[in-house]
N, C-alpha and C positions, 0 to 999 in steps of 0.2 A: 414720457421720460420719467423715468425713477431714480431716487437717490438722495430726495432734497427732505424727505420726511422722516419720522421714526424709522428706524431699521428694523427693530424688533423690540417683543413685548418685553423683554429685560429692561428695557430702558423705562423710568421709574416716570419719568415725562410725555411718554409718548400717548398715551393719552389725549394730553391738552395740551400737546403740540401742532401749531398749525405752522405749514410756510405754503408759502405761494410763489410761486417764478413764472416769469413770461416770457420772452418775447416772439413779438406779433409774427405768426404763421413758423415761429421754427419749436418751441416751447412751452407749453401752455399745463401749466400744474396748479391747481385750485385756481385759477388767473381771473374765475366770479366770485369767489368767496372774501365777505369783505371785511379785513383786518384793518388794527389799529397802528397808526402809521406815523406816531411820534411827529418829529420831527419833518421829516419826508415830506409830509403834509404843507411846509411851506412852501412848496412847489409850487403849489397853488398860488399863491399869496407872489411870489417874484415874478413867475408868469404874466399875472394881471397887470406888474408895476411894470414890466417891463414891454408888454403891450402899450400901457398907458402912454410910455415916456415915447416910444416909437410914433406912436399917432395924434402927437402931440396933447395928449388930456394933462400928464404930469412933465414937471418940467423937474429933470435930475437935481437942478442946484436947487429948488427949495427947502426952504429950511423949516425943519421939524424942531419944536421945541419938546424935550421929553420930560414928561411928570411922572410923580412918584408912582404913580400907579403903572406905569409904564414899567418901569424897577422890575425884575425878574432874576432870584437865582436859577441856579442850572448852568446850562453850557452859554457860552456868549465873555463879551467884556464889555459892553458898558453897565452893566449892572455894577460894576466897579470902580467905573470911569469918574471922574468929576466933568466932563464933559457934559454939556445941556443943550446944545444945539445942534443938530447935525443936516447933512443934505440928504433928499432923500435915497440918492442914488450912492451914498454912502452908507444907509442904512443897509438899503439891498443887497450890496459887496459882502455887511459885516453878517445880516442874514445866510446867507449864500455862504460863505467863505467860514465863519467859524458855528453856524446857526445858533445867533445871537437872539437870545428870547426877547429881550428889550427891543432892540429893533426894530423885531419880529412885533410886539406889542405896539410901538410906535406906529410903525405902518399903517397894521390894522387900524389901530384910530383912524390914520387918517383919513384912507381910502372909506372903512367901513364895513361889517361884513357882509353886510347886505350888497353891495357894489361887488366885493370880493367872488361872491358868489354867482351873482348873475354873470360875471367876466370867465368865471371859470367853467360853468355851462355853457358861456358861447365857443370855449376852448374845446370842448363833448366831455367833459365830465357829468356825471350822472351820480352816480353811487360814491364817485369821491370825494369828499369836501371837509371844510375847515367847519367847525362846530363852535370855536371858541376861541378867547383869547388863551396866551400861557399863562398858567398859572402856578405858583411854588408858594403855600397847596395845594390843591385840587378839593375843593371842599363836597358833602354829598349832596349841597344845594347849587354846586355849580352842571354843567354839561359834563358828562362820564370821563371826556378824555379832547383834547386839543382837534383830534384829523383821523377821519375813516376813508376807506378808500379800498378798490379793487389793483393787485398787480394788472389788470389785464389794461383796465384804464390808462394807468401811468403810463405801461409802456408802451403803448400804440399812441400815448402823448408825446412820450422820450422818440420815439422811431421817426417822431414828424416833426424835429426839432433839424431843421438839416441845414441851419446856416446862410441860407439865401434872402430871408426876410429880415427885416433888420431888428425886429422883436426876438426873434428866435438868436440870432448872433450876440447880442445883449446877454439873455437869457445861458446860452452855452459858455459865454466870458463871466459871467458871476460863478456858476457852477462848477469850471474849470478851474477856479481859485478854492474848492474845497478841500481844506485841509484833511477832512476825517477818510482817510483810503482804506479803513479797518474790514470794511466786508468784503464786498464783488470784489474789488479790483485788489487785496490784499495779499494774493497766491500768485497774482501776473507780472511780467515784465512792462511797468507801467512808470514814468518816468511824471510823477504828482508836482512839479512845478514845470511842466509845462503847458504853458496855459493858452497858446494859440491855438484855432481851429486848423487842423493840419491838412493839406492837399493831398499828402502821404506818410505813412509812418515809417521809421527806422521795421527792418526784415526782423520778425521774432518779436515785434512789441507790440502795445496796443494804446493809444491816448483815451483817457477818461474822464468825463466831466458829468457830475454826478451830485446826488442830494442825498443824505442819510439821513434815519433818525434811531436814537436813541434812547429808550427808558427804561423801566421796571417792565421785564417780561414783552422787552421791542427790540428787534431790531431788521432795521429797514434802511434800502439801497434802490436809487434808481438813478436812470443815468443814459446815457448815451457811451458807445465803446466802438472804435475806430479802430480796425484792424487790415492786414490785409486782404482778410472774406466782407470786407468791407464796413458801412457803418450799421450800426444796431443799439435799437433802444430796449431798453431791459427793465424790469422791476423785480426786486425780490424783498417778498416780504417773508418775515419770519415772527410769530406771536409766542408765549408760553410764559411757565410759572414764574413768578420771580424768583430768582435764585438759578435757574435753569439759563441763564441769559449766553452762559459760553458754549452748550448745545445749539444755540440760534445763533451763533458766531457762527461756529462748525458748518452748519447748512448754508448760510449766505456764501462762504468761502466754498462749499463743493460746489455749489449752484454759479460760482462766479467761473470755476475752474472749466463748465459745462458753456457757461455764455463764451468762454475766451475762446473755445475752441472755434465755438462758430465766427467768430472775429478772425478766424484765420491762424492763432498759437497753433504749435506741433506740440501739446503738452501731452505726459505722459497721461494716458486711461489708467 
């Protein structure tokens, strides 16, 4: 399928434009090539807690104390907060819901990345994973960048998220509280506060509960989309120059318009 890439060499970017889209057996566009995945990459990271808490390793009401190292600008609020204590299953929410870098940094302490990591190979990631904590800066003696990962990974991780497990229903009720609907699901008839797993959707719509990310020359969308061609787990990654960042707007948004159909939308071609 074409349409998610440069168009033509006029365009000043296409070059060192990469996106990728997947989903598993309908989709497959760079879906091994592996970008940088902002945010996104906490996937990893709620997946494992939400594992955790399912199989009894973590227990939601604990409480995290956050230190200053923990502090991160960028996207989130308690970087802002006078708050110092939180549960961890309130981290996760603030994670998930606004992808809160503190949080996000909190976590990771706690769990570890090393735990993080083996949790999310037993999950079959491979080539995707968390590299680092957040950091606001990124220094050249720190790791290149937060989270790598393949679209093809994700989404055949999103496609196997189907609600019946109690890890995975966790997991889809954090996500279905994300506020950021600016890519995939931005062009759809998609109703972002609703936050239960649906049995069925309203005719013409599609429920989405999903994880973005966001940087300099990112952006990235993965998620699960409930339609009436049923349910579908999707990744779309979009890489390029800084400054070019609303070009990779543009592509997550045709590539969503391309996932919605297979969800079942009568959208215009």
């Amino acid at each position: 399928m074409t349409g998610f890439g440069p168009r033509d060499g006029s365009d000043a970017t296409a070059a060192i434009t990469r996106v990728a889209v997947s989903v598993p057996g309908l989709i497959s566009v760079n879906e091994d090539v592996e970008l940088t995945l902002a945010s996104a990459g906490k996937l990893l990271l709620l997946a494992v807690v939400a594992r955790g808490i399912a199989e009894g390793e973590l227990d939601p009401a604990e409480i995290v104390e956050l230190r200053e190292d923990d502090r991160c600008g960028g996207s989130g609020l308690l970087g802002v907060l006078s708050g110092r204590r939180w549960a961890i299953g309130d981290l996760a929410m603030l994670t998930a819901s606004v992808s809160d870098n503190t949080a996000t940094n909190a976590l990771l302490r706690r769990l570890g990345l090393d735990r993080v990591a083996e949790g999310a190979a037993a999950l079959g990631f491979a080539r995707t994973r968390i590299l680092d904590r957040i950091r606001e800066p990124r220094l050249a003696s720190h790791p290149p960048t937060f989270a790598v990962g393949t679209a093809g990974e994700l989404a055949r991780f999103a496609a196997g998220l189907d609600g019946r497990r109690e890890w995975t229903r966790l997991l889809l009720g954090w996500m279905a509280c994300n506020t950021d609907r600016s890519l995939v699901p931005a062009l759809l008839p998609s109703e972002p506060e609703a936050r239960e797993i649906p049995g069925s959707v309203p005719a013409g719509t599609v429920w989405v509960a999903n994880k973005t990310g966001t940087d300099v020359g990112v952006r990235a969308d993965v998620g699960v989309m409930i339609g009436a061609g049923g349910r579908i787990g999707y990744a779309v990654l979009a890489n390029g120059p800084a400054g070019g960042e609303h070009t990779l707007v543009g592509r997550a948004r045709q590539a969503g318009l391309a996932i919605g159909r297979l969800a079942g939308l009568p959208l215009d071609r």
